[in-house]
matplotlib code that plots the C-alpha trace (Angstrom):
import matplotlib.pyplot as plt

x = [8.7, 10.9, 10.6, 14.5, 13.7, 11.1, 13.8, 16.2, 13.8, 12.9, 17.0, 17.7, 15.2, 16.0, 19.5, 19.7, 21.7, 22.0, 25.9, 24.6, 21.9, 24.6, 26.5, 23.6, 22.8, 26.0, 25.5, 27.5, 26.0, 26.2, 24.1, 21.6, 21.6, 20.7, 17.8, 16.3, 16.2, 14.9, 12.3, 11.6, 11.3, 9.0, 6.6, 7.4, 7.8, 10.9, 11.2, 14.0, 15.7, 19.3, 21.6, 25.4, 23.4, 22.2, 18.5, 15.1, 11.7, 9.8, 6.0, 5.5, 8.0, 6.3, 3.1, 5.4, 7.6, 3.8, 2.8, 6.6, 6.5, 3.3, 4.3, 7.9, 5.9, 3.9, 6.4, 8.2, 4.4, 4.9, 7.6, 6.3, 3.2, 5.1, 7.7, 4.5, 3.6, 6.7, 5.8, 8.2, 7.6, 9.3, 8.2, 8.5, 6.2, 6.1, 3.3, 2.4, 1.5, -0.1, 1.9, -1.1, -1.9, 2.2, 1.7, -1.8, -1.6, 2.0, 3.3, 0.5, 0.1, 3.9, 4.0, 1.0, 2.7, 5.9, 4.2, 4.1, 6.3, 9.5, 11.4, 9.6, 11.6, 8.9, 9.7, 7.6, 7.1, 5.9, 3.8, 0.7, -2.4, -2.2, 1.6, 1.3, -1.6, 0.7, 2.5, -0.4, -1.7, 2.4, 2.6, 5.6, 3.2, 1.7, -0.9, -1.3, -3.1, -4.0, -6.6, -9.8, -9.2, -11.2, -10.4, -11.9, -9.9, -11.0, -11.6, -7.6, -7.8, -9.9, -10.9, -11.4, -12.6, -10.8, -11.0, -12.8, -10.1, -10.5, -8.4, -7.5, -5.2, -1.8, 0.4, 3.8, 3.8, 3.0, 1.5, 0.2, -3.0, -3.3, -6.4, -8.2, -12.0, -12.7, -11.6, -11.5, -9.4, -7.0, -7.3, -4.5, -2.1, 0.6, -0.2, 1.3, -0.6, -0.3, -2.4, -0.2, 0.1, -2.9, -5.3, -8.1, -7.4, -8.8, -7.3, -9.1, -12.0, -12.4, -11.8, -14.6, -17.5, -16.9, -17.0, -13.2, -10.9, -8.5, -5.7, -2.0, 0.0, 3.7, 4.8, 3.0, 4.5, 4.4, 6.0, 4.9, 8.4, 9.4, 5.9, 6.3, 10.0, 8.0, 5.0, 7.8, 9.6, 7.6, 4.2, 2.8, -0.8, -1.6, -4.7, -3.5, -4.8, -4.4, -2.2, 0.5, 0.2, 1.1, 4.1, 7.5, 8.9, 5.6, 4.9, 6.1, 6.6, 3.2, -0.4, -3.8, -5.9, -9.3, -11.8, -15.7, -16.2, -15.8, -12.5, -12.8, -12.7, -9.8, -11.3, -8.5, -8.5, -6.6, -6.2, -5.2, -5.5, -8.3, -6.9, -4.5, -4.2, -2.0, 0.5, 0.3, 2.9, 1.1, -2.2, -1.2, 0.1, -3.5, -4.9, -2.7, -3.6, -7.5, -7.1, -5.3, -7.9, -10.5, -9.1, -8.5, -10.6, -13.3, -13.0, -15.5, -15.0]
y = [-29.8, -27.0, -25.7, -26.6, -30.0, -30.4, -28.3, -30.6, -34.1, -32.5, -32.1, -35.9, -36.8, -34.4, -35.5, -39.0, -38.9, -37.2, -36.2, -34.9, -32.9, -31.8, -30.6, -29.1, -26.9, -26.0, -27.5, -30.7, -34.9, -34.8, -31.9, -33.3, -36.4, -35.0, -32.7, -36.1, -38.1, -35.5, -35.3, -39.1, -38.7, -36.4, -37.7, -41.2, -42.9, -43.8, -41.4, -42.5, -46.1, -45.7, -48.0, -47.7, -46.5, -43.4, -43.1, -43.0, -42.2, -45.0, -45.0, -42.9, -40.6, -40.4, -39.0, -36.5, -35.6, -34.6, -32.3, -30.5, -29.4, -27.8, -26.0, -25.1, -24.1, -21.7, -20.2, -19.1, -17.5, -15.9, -14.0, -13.7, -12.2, -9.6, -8.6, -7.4, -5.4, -3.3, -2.6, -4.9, -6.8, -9.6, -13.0, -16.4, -18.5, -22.0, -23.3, -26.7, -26.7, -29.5, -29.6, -28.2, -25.4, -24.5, -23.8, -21.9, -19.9, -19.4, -17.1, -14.7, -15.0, -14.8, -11.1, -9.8, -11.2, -9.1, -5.8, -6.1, -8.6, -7.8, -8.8, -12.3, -15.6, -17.9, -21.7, -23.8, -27.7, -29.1, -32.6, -34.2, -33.8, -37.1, -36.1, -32.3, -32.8, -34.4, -31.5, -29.4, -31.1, -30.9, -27.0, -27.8, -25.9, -23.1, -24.0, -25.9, -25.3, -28.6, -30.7, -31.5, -34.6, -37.7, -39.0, -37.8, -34.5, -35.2, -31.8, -30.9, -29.6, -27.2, -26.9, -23.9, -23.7, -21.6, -22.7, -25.6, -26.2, -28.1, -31.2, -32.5, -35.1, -34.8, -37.2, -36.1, -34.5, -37.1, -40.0, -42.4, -42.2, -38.7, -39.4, -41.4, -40.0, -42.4, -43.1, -47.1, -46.3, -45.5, -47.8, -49.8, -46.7, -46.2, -43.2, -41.0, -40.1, -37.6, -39.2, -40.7, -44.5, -46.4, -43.6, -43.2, -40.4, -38.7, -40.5, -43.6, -42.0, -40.9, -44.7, -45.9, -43.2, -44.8, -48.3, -49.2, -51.1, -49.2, -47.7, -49.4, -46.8, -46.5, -43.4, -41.8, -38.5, -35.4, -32.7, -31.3, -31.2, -34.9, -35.4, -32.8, -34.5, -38.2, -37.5, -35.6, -38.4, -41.3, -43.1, -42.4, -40.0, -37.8, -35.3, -32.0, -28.3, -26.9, -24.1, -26.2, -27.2, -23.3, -23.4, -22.5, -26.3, -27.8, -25.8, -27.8, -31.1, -31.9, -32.4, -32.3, -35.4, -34.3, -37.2, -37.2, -38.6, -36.2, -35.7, -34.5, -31.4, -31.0, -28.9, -26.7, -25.2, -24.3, -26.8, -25.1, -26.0, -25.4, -25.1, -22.1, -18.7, -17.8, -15.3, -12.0, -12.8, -16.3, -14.8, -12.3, -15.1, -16.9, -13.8, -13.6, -17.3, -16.8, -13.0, -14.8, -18.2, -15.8, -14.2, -17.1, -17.6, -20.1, -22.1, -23.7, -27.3]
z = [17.5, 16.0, 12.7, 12.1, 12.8, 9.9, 7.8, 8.6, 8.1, 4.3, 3.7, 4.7, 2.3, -0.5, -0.1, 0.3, 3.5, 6.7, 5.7, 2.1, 3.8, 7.1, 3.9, 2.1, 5.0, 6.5, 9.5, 11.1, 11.1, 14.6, 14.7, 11.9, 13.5, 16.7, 15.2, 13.6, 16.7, 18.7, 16.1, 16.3, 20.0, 20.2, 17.3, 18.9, 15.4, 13.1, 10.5, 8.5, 7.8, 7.9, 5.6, 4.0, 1.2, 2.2, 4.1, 3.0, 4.6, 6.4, 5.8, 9.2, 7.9, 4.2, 6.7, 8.1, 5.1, 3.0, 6.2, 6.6, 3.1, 3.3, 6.1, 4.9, 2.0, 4.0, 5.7, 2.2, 1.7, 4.4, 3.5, -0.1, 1.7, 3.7, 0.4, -1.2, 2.5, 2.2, -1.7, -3.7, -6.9, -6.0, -4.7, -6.3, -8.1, -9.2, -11.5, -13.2, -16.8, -19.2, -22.5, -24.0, -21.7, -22.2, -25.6, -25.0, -22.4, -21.1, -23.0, -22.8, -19.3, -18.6, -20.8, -18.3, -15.4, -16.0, -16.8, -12.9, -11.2, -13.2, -10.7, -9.9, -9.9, -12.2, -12.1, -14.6, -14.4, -17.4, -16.8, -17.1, -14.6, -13.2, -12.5, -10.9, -9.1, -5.7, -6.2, -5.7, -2.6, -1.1, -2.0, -4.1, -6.6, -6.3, -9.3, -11.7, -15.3, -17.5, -18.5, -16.3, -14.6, -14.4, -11.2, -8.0, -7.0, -2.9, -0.6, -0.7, -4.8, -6.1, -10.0, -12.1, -15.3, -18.0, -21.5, -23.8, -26.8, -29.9, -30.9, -34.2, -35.5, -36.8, -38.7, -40.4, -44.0, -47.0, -44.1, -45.7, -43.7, -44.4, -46.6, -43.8, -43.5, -40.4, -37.2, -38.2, -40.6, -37.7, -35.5, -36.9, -37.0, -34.0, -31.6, -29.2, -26.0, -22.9, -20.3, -17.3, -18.0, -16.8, -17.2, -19.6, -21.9, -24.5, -27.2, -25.5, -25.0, -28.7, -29.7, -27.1, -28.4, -31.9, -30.9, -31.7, -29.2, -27.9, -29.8, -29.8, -27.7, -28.6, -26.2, -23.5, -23.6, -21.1, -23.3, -27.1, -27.6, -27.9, -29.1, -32.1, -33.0, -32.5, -34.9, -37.5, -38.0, -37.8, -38.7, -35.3, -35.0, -32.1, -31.1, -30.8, -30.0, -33.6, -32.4, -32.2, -36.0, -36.8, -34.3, -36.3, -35.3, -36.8, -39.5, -42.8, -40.6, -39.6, -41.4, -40.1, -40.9, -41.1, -40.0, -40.0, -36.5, -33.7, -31.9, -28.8, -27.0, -24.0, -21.3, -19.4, -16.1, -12.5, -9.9, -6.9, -2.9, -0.7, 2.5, 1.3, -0.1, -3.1, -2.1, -3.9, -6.7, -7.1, -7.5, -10.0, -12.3, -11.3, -12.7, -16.3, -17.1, -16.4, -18.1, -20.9, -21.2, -21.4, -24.5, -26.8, -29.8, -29.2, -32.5, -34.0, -36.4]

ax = plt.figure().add_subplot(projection="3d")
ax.plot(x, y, z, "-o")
ax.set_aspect("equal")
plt.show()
């Protein structure tokens, strides 16, 4: 098995097709063609089903595509590792962030990151836990920062705490449940939520503890963005770190709606592999979130 090979597998699926990937590479079909049945041969399985449409992974080659990117992954660590060696500030990093912890801790961390790695190419993905999590376990992140998660993280992802933030609930300006002093008077509203779909979140936990049915869901959302425009223009409530309420495209739109029962609190941290070392520029980024967690007010209710 040849390292080309698995480069050439993770093209095909990338691409769609072995001509679109031939292309993508520089390199002919015959000769991608070839590279994927040798690889089939040797790993005596069918990796790929081939149609007029293009060609997609079979479930032996789904087992094969998780392992290639991990090690195509590592390879590019490598030579992250190495830059750093010969004294340049260079490398590339690519981190998963909760819409909260975007909002919190990215741009802090991002102004200490540069003091040093000025030259650094720094891709964000902006996504739930539940969603950046595979990406994690692949090495198609380097780390991610959100939320604690409730499901079982297995021996492949490692947690680290960094910071305990407050939630509150927001409505738009002038909603007319901006007087509500309970939670039941609420539960009838329309709300926006961030846990992936299926998952218990917050928002249903804080229902549960005060003995209400869950709340009627109109968006599950996985950016304070569209969430911010959403709540701004319509009757629907969301829980929110109160940061957010200050931020120059909130401010004047949205309202906190101060309740008596408790909201709760959203518990950040760092998922990152076990089985794997950050590279140098990846680790200094580790370093300007967890520097920057650790200097955020802790604000009381």
């Amino acid at each position: 098995m040849r390292l080309t090979q698995l480069r050439d597998f993770i093209a095909v699926i990338q691409a769609g097709s072995l001509r679109a990937a031939a292309r993508a590479l520089g390199i002919s079909q015959p000769a991608m063609t070839k590279s994927i049945r040798q690889l089939e041969e040797e790993l005596r399985v069918q990796l790929l089903l081939r149609s007029g449409r293009g060609a997609v992974a079979t479930r032996a080659g789904k087992a094969v595509l998780a392992r290639a990117c991990v090690v195509q992954a590592e390879l590019k660590n490598i030579e992250g590792d190495l830059e750093q060696l010969r004294g340049e500030r260079t490398g590339s990093v690519v981190i998963g962030v909760s819409p909260a912890a975007s909002i919190l801790l990215v741009p802090g961390a991002l102004a200490r990151f540069r003091r040093h790695y000025t030259d650094a190419r720094l891709r964000l993905v902006e996504g739930v836990s539940e969603f950046l999590l595979p990406m994690v376990r692949d090495a198609t992140l380097d780390f991610a920062v959100g939320p604690k998660s409730l499901a079982k993280l297995g021996a492949a992802i490692r947690f680290k705490p960094l910071y305990t933030a407050r939630l509150v609930i927001a409505g738009r300006r002038d909603h007319p449940l901006r007087g509500a002093k309970s939670l039941g008077e609420l539960a009838q509203a329309s709300w926006i939520g961030f846990a992936a779909p299926g998952q218990a979140g917050l928002l249903a936990r804080m229902f549960s503890s005060a003995g209400l049915p869950p709340p009627r869901m109109v968006v599950q959302c996985e950016s304070y963005t569209t969430a911010l425009a959403i709540l701004a223009s319509t009757d629907a409530l969301g829980i929110l770190v109160p940061q957010l309420l200050a931020e120059r495209n909130a401010h004047g739109f949205l309202q906190q709606i101060r309740i008596q029962d408790p909201v709760p609190d959203m518990h950040f941290g760092m998922f990152t592999r076990t089985d794997a070392p950050l590279t140098a520029a990846a680790a200094a980024m580790a370093e300007a979130v967890t520097a920057t967690a650790r200097g955020l007010p802790r604000t009381s209710r």
